[in-house]
C-alpha positions in Angstrom: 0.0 0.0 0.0 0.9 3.2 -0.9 1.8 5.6 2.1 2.7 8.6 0.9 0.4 11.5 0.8 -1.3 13.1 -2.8 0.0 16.3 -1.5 1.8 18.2 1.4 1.6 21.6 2.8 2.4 23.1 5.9 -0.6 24.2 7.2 -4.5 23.0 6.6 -4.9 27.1 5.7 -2.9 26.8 2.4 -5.3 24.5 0.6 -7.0 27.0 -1.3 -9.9 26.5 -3.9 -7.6 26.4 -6.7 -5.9 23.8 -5.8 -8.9 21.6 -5.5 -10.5 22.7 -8.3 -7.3 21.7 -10.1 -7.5 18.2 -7.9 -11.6 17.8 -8.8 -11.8 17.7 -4.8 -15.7 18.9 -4.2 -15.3 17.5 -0.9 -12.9 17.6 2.2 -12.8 15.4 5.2 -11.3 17.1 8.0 -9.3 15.6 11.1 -9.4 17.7 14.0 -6.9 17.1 16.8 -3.3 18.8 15.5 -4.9 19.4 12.2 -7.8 21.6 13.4 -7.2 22.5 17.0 -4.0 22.1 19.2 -4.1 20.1 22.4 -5.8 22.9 24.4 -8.9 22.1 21.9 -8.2 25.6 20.8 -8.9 26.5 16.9 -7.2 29.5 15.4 -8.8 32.4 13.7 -7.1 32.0 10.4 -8.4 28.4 10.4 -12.2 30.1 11.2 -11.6 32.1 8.4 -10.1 29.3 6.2 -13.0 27.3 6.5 -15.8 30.1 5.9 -13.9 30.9 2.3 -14.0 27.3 1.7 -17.6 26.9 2.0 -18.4 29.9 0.9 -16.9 28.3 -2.6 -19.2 25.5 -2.3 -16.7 23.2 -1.2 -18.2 20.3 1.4 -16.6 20.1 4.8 -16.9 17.8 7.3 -15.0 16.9 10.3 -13.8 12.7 10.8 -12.0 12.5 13.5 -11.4 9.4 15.9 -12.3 11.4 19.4 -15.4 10.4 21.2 -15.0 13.7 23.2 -18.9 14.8 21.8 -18.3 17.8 24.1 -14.9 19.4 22.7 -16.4 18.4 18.8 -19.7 20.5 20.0 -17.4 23.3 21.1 -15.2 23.2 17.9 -18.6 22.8 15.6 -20.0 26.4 17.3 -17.0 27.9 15.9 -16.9 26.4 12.4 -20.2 25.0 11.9 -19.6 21.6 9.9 -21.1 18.3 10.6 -19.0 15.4 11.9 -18.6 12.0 12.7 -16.9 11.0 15.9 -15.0 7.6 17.2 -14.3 7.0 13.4 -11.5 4.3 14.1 -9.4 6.0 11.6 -7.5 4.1 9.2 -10.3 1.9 9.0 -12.7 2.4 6.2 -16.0 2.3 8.0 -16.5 6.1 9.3 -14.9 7.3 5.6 -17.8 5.6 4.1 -20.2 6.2 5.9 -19.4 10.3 5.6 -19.0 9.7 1.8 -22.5 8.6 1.8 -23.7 11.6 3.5 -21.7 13.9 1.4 -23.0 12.2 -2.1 -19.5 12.4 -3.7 -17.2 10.0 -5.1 -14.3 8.8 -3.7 -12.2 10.3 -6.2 -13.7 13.6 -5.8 -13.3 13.7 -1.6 -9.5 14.2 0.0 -9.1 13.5 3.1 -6.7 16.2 5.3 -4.9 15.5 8.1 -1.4 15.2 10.4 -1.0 11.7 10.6 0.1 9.3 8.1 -1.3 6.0 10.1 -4.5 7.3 10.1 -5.6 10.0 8.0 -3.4 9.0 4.9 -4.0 5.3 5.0 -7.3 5.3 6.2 -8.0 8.2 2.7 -6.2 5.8 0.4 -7.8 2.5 1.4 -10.6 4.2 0.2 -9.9 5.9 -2.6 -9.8 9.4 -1.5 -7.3 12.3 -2.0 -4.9 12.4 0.7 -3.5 15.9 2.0 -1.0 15.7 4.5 -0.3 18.8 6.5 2.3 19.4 9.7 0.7 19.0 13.5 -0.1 22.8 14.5 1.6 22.2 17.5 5.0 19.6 18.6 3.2 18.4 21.4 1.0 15.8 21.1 -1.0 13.2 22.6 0.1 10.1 24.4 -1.3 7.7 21.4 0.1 9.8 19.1 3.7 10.8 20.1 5.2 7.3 19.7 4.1 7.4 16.3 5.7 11.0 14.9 9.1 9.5 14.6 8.1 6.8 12.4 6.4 9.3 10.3 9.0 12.0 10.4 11.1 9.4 8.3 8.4 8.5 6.0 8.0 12.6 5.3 11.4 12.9 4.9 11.9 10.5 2.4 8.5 11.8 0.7 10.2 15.6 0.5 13.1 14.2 -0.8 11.0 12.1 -3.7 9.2 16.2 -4.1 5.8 15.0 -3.4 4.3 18.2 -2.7 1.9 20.9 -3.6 0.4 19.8 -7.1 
């Protein structure tokens, strides 16, 4: 299997309209935990903003993350108002499917965007989908996660050197 994102950029806030249109992406699936918000649950404005030019493009947004913290996704959802699906047991292909359905896209025409390689990548290109890598917004992460990032700092450091990267 392929690990290597479709694209890379720093932040989720450079993924502008014209490069999706230029993808055929009509749809984004959003994580939420270092991709979204940092680990004080904390979204930033430019992200607010990000996502309000986005939609008001007519591109589909919604959030598939693997919390079951319905609270912080409730307080994160007043902010950017887009529907999610918690506890999606990322890279699995069930909760990608399931918000595929709701969105009415094809798989081809959905990317999914996120920090992690294990999960967001894999899980996007077991089924189908776009895959957007972007950098955690902040170093420190969670337990589950941190034993992870060096394994994937390898992986994105042979990917930059291979120049997969904005196309």
């Amino acid at each position: 299997m392929n690990i290597y994102p479709d694209a890379y950029f720093e932040r989720v806030e450079d993924i502008n309209v014209e490069f999706l249109n230029k993808n055929k992406i009509k749809a984004l699936l959003l994580d939420v935990d270092n991709t979204l918000v940092d680990h004080t649950k904390k979204i930033n404005q430019s992200i607010i903003k990000w996502v309000k030019e986005l939609k008001g493009q007519g591109v589909k947004l919604y959030i598939l993350s693997n919390t079951n913290d319905k609270e912080k996704m409730e307080n994160i959802v007043k902010q950017i108002d887009i529907p999610y699906h918690l506890f999606a047991m990322k890279p699995l292909r069930r909760g990608f499917k399931k918000v595929q359905k709701k969105l009415g896209e094809k798989s081809e025409n959905i990317a999914m965007v996120g920090d992690q390689i294990f999960t967001d990548v894999i899980g996007g290109k077991r089924c189908n989908m776009y895959t957007i890598l972007v950098e955690p917004i902040n170093e420190k992460d969670f337990w589950y996660t941190a034993w992870k990032r060096p394994i994937e700092n390898k992986i994105k450091e042979k990917m930059k050197s291979k120049q997969i990267s904005k196309r």
